[in-house]
Each structure stands twice: as C-alpha cells, then as structure tokens.
N, C-alpha and C positions, 0 to 999 in steps of 0.2 A: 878770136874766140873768147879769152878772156875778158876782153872789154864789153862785148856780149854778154856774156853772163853777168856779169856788172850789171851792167843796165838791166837786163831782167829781174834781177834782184833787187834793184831797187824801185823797178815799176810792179812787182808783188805785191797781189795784198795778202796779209801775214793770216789771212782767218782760208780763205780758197786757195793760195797758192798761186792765184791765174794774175794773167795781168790786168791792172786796174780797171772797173767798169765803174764810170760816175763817181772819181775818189773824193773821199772826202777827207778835211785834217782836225782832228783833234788840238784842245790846247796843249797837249803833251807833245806833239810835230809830230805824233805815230798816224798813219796814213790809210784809209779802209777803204774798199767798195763800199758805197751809201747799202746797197740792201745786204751784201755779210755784215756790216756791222747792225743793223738793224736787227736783221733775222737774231743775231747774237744778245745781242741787249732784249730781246723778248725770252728768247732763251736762258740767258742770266738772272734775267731779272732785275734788273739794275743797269745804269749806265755808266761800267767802268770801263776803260781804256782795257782791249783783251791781252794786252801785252802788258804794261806796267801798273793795271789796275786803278792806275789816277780817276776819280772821279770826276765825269763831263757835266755841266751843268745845265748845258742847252744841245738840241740838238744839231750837229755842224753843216755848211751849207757847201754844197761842191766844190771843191778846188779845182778851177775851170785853167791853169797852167799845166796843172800835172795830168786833169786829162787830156789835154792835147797831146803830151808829150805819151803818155798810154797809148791814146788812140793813134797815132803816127809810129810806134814800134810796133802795135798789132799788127797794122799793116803790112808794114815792111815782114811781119813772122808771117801772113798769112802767103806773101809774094817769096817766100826762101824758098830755096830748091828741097827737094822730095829726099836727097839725102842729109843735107840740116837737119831735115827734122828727122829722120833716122839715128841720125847721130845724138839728138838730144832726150831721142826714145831711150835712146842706152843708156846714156847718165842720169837718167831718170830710174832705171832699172837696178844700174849696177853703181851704189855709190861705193866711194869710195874711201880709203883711210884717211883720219884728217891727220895721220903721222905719215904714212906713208903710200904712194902711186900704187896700193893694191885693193884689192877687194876685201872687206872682212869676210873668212869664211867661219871663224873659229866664234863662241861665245864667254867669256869669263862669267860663269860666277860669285866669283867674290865680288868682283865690279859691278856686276850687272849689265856689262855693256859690252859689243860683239866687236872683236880684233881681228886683225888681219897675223897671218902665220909668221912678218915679220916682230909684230907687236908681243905676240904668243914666243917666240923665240929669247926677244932682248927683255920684255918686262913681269910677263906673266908665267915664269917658269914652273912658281911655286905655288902659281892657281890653281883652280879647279876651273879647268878650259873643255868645253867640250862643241861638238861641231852643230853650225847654225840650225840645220833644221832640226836635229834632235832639242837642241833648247827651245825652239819656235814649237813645237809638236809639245813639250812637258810644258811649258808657258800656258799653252794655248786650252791645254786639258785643263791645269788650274783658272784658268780665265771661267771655261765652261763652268766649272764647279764653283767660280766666285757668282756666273749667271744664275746658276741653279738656287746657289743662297738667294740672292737677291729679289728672282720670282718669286721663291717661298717668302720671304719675309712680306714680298707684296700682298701677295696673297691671302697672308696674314692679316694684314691691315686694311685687305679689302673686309675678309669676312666681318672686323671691327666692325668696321664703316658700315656692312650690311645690318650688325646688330644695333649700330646708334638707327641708322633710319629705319629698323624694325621698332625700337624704343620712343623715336619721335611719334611716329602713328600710333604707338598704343596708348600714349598718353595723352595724344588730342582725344581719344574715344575714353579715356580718364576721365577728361575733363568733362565730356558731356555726359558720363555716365553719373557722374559726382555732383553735377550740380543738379540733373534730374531728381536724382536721391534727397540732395538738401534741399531742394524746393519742396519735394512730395514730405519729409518732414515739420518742414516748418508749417507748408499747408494743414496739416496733422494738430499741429499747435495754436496757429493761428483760428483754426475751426473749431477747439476746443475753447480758447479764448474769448472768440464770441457767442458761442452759447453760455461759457460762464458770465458773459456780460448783459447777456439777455435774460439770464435768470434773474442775474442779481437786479436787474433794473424791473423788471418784471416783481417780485420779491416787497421790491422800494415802493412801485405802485399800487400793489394789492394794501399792506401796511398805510399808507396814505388812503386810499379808500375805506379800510376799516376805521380808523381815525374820524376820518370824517363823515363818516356814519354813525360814531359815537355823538362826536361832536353837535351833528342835526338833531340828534335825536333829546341829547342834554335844552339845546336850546329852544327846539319843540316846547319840552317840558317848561320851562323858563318862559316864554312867550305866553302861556296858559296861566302861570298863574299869574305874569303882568296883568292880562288881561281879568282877570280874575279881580284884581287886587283893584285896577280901575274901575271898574264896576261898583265895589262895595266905597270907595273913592267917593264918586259921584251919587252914591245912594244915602253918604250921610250926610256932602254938600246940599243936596236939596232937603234932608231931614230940619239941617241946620237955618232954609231959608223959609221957612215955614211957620204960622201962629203956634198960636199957644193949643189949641187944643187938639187942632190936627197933630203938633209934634209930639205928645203926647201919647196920642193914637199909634205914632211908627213908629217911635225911637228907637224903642225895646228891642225890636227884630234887627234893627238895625246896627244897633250895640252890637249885640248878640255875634250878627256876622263878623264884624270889624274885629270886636279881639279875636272870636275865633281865629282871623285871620292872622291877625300881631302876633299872636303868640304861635305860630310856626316859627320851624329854625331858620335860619339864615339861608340863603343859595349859596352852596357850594362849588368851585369849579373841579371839574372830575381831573386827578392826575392821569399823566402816560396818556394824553390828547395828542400831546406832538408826536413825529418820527420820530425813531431812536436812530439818530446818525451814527452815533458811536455802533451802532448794531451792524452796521451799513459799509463804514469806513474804517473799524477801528481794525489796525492789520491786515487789511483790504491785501494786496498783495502775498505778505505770508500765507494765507489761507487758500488765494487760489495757489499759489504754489505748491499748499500742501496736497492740495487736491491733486492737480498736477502730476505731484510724485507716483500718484496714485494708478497712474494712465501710462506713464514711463517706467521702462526698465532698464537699470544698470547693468555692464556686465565685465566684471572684473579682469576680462581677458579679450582682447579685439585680435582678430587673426589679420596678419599682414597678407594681403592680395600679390604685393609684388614677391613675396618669398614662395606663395604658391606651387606648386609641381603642375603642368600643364593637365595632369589628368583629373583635377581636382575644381570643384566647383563649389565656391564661398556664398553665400545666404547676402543678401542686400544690406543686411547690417553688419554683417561680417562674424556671428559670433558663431556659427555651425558650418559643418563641410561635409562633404561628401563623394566619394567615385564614382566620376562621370565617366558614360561610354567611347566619349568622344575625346582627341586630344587637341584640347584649346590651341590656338596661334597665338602665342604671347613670346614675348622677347626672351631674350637669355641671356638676362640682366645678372650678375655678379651676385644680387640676394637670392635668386630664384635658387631653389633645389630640383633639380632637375633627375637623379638616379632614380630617388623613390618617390613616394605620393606623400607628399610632406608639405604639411604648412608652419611656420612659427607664428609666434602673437608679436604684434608690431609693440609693445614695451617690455624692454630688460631691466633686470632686477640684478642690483650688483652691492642690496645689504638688506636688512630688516626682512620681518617675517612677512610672507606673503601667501594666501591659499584661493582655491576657486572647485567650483564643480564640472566634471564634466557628463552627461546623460549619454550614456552607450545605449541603453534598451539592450536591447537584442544581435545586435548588430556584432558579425561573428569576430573580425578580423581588424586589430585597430591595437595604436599602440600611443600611448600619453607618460608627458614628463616633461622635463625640461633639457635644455643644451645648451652647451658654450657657443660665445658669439661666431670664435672664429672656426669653429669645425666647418670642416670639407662640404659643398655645398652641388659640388660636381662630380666627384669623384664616391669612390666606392666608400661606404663608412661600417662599423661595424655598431650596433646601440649597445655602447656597452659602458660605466665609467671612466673606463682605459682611454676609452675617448674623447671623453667630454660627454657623456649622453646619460642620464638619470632617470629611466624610463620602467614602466609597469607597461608586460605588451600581454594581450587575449589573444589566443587563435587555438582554433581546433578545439574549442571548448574548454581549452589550459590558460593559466595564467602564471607569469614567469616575470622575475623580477630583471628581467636581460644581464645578470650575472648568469644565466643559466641554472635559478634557481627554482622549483615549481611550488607556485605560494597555493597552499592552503584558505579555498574561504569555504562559507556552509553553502550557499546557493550562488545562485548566477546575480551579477551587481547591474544593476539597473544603473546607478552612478557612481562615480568615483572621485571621492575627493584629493585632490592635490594640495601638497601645505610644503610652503618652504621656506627655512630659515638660515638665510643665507650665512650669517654671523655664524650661525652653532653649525654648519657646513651638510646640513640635514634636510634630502627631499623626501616626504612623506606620504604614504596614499592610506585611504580610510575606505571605510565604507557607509555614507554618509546620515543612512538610515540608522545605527546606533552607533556609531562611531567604531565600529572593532575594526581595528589596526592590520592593514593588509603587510607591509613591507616599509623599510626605510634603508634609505642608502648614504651612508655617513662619507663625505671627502673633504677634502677640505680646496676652496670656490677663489680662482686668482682672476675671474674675467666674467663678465657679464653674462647672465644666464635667460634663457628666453624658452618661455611655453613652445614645448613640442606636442605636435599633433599628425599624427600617420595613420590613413586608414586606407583598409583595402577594401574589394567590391561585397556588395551586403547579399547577394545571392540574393537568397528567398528569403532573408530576414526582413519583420517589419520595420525596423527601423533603419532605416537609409540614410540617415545625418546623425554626426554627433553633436552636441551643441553646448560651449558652454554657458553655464549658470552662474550664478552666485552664490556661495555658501552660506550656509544657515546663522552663521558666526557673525555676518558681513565684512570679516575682516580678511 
C-alpha cells in the first residue's frame, strides 16, 4: 500500500492532482500535464514553474519515459478491484494527522491550521481550539464577505471602465464637432480676406486707370501743340526759301506766329502721374488687420464645455448658455458638475486684477461669480464663501449676495459686471451702465479661482441665454 501511494505521488501532477496525461519537464526537473501546465501559464500570465516559480524559457516537450510509466500505472488503477478504489475514496476523504494516525477534527486558531484531539491535548492547550466545522462555516462566511468585497470593488472598476468608454466616444464627436467649428471659422476669415483683396486690387486698378486718363489726356495736349509748333516749323523754312520780294510779302505773318509761339512756357510734366504704392503697401497687413478686429469679437471669458452640467447647453463659441429641456449624454468626467446646472470658464485666475460682463436681460433665475478650483464638483455644495464660492445670485426677482444678504439696486440689471482682484482678495459686481456698486466680498484666495455661471429655466422670460461680454474698461 505504501509503495502505492509512492508511486502515485510521484506520477501526480502537482496542478490536477491526477496522474500524468502527456508529462511534460521543466528545466527545474518539476514535472506537469502538457495542458494543466498550459491552461496555467495562460492563466498566470507568464511562464513560471507553478511550484518553484523558476522561469521557463521555452516551451518543454513531452517526457515520453515518464509517460509510459503514467500510462502503465493508470492502467494497472483503472484494472484494481472495486474495493481499492474504495479504500483510496477514504483517504481521499479523511486525511489524516501528519503527527499522528488520527483524523483532525479540532481547528486552532492561533495556528490557523486544524489538529487532531491528540495534537489539541499535547500541544495546543493554551489555543484558542474550536471544532472543524464551526471554523469551516466562520471561514467560509468571511470568504463570502471577502467575495462580496471583491465583486463590489469590480464593479466599481467596471463602472470606470464604462465612463472611460463613455469619455472615448465623446471626444471622437469633440473632434468632429471642433474641427467643423474651426473650419466654419477660418472659412469666415478666409472670405473676409478675399474680399479685402479684391477691393484692394480693385482700388489699385481704378487709381491706375485714373492715372492714366490723366496721363492721355496731358499727352493729348502735348501732341497738339508739337504739331502746332511743326507747322509754324515748316512755315518759316519755306518763308526762308524764298526771293526777295515774295519773303517780303510773308515774313511778317510768319514772325508774328513763330514768337508768338516761342514765347510760351515750357511743357510741364504733371505730378502724382504714377501709383501711389506706398498708398497701396504701406502697412498692408496692419490695416487689414485693423479692419479685421472690426468683424471679430473678443471675450474675456470662454466657458468650458467639459465642466458643463448635462442640462445645460453652450452657444458654438462657447461664450453664452443656457437651460435646456433635454438631458444631454455626456460623460461623467471628474470636471463635469453634475448636482446643479453649472458651468465654469475654462481659464483660472490665481493673481492680478481681472473683470468681464455678463448680459442677463431678463432672465429670472441665474447666479454669477466665481469658485475655487477644487470645490465639490459632484456632491452637494452650498454657494456660499465658507466654501470656496464668491457669487451674486437673482431669483424670484431678489438679488442676494449668497451670504444670505439682499442687495439693494434701483431697477432690474440688464448686465452685471464682475471684477476681481485677486492680490487685494476682492470679487466685485457693478452695474455696468454707471457703475453703481452692487456688493463685494473681501477673503483672502490660497488656490485658483474660476468664472462661475448657474442658471435656471428662463420660463416666459425673453431672454433665454446669458452671455458673456467684454467690459467697457477692456480690462
């Protein structure tokens, strides 16, 4: 029986337990079924030795001795009598002490490992020993609740995983939306550019044309009185080819003409004949640019699209919003603010003075200021300084400095100016039409602060977008 067991043990493979199918050996001499070790190394991930972890370099190629000798003790197990294998059902069942011919029934806790009631008796007096299945059933309960970790945590890292490839898709529809935008820009520019080029060349040819209308018209003149002058030329050559009494007869008249003629002034060439290049080229570029400026608008403030609140909908240059009916599918990216309808301005201000406008009209229900970078972006916030939030909010026809103070103005503010000086630790709101001073909230600013913009649904109100501007200051 012993020698039996021997040989089984050592025609095992160490990953199934069974005896060897197709073994194969390692350069370590550790011995595997070709497909458990397989199945394992894909499983692992790597091809280490599952017992000593030595690294295989190649993969090994049957050991055609030891499976003979497998395959010739299978046999022999498959031809043993019906109580053999009965009896190896048992010691399969019931193992046994490796101190002593009994069963464990007992478990140690200090050790962590289950004794038999002679080992409980001689070693483990002063354990904490309690009986197998109760430790198997308290084990097994902790097992379940390390499972139940472990699906949550998966879980967890699925819904990641959902929000990266919710993130990967929004951003190919980024892309196409973005470059449609810069293309219908630059088209914009570009179409501006050649009409300015067609004026100005247009411009160059009419100037050329006048020019040269002078020009024919000087040498008109000029050609007349050559001809002129040839004439009276040839009127005193033949005076002079002439007798005596005939020249006599003509002279007179002839003189007559000639000085008249001599004594005109000289021909003049008329100035400002040529183009005026300099008119044409001089600062060429600056001027269309200034004109340019003239067609484009700055705006002090660009609202970030990824920090958006789903219910919220951004204007194609990004500088106005507004509450939409519908709630957009966008990711739930870490800038998004997701509680309320909130957007921020994608640049933070973290010194020097900085101001902008924003146009409410009418619109009942909306709140502007600024916030610290890292306030709560998911969770519940209150707009208050306590928490980072520097805000002027309108609703219900009040207006309240989110201290819970109710500010005083004469009429309803069509715009609001924002100014803030980050050094002197001061955000300020105006009322942009003569400057009278609504509220100012003095703290002092340890992190980067970023345009806030909240607005609710505009009802019946006309004005449905807030939008910022540029202040009258340009600063």
């Amino acid at each position: 029986m012993a020698e039996r067991a021997l040989l089984e043990s050592l025609l095992s493979c160490h990953v199934c337990s069974e005896t060897f199918r197709d073994p194969v050996s390692l350069s370590c001499s550790h011995n595997f079924c070709s497909s458990c070790l397989k199945k394992f190394w894909e499983q692992a991930g790597n091809k280490n030795c599952p017992i000593c972890k030595r690294k295989s370099s190649k993969d090994p190629g049957v050991n055609f001795t030891l499976k003979e000798l497998a395959d010739s003790f299978a046999e022999r197990q498959r031809t043993s009598s019906p109580e053999m294998a009965k009896e190896k059902e048992k010691e399969k069942e019931e193992v046994l002490c490796d101190k002593h011919p009994e069963i464990p029934s007992l478990f140690c806790e200090d050790e962590q490992r289950a004794v038999c009631p002679v080992c409980e008796f001689s070693l483990h007096q002063t354990h904490k020993v309690v009986p197998v299945e109760q430790a198997v059933s308290d084990l097994k309960e902790q097992l379940k609740s390390d499972l139940k970790s472990l699906q949550d945590k998966k879980d967890k890292y699925k819904q990641v995983e959902e929000t990266y490839n919710e993130m990967s898709e929004h951003s190919k529809k980024q892309l196409l939306s973005t470059e449609r935008q810069i293309r219908a820009e630059f088209n914009k520019i570009h179409q501006f550019l050649k009409e300015e080029e067609e004026s100005r060349l247009a411009a160059l040819r009419e100037e050329e044309e006048q020019k040269g209308k002078t020009i024919s018209r000087e040498m008109k003149r000029i050609q007349e009185q050559i001809s002129s002058l040839s004439d009276s030329i040839c009127a005193v050559e033949e005076d002079l080819q002439k007798h005596n009494v005939p020249f006599l007869s003509s002279y007179k008249a002839t003189q007559t003409r000639a000085r008249a003629q001599s004594s005109l002034s000289d021909p003049q060439l008329v100035s400002g004949a040529l183009i005026d290049v300099a008119k044409h080229l001089g600062n060429l570029s600056f001027r269309v640019w200034e004109k340019m400026k003239e067609k484009v608008h700055f705006s002090p403030v660009i609202l970030d699209p990824n920090t958006a609140s789903r219910w919220l909908h951004l204007s194609d240059d990004l500088t106005s919003v507004r509450d939409g009916d519908a709630k957009q599918q966008l990711p739930d990216n870490p800038e998004r603010n997701t509680n309320y309808a909130t957007v921020l301005g994608s640049e933070g201000f973290s010194s020097g003075k900085h101001s902008w406008e924003v146009e409410v009209g009418d619109h009942p229900n909306w709140t502007i200021g600024l916030v610290k970078e890292s306030v709560d972006r998911k969770g519940a916030c209150c707009y208050s300084p306590k928490y980072g939030v520097w805000c002027l909010l309108h609703h219900s026809g009040q207006y309240t400095d989110v201290v819970g103070e109710t500010v005083r103005v004469k009429k309803s503010l069509q715009r609001i100016r924002v100014q803030l000086d980050y050094d002197m630790g001061e955000v300020s709101f105006y009322n942009p039409e003569d400057m009278t001073h609504i509220c100012t909230h003095r703290d002092t600013f340890t992190e980067k602060l970023f345009p806030l913009f909240n607005i609710g649904k505009a009802g019946d109100a006309k004005t449905s977008d807030i939008k910022v501007c540029q202040s009258d200051s340009g600063k």
